[in-house]
N, C-alpha and C positions, 0 to 999 in steps of 0.2 A: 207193690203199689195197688193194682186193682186187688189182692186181698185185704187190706186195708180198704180201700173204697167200699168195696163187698158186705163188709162188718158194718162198717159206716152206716149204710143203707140201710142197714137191717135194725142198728140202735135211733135209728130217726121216728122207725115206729113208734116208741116210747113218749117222743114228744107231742103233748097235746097240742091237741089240731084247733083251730075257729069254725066258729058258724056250723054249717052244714057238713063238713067232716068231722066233727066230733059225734056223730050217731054211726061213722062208720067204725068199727072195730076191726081192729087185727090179729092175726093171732101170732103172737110173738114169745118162741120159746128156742132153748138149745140146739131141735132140730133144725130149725131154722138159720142158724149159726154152722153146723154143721154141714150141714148140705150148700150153705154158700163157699165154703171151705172146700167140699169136695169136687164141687162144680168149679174154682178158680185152680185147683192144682192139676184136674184132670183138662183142661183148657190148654193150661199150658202145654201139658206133656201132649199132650196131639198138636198144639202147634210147633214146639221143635220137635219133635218127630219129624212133621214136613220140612222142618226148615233144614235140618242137618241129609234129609234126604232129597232134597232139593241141591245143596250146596254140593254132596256127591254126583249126581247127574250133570252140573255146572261145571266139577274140575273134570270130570271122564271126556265131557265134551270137548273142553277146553286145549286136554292133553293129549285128543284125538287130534284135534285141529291144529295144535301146533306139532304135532312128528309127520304128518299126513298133509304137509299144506298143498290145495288147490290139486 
């Protein structure tokens, strides 16, 4: 979904602007595509990364605290 979003973003550039934003220009090409691509997969993989090492920290705790109670 936010890759999708991501792309989205990037083809919005394409639509002319009113008024005062249309003197602004963008520069919209592949890399631009590309690198929102790279930026949404490397995103993820570092947030599960935390997340699945998170969730290990969670059960060790967990299985500490219940064969060790109090």
């Amino acid at each position: 979904m936010t890759l999708l979003i991501s792309v989205l973003i990037e083809c919005l550039q394409l639509i002319p602007r009113p008024g005062i934003l249309a003197k602004i220009y963008y520069v919209y090409d592949l890399n631009d595509l590309v690198a929102s691509f790279a930026g949404v997969v490397f995103s993820f993989l570092v947030a599960a990364f935390l997340i699945s090492k998170t969730k290990k920290k969670i059960s060790k705790c967990l299985s500490n605290t219940l064969s060790n109670p109090g």
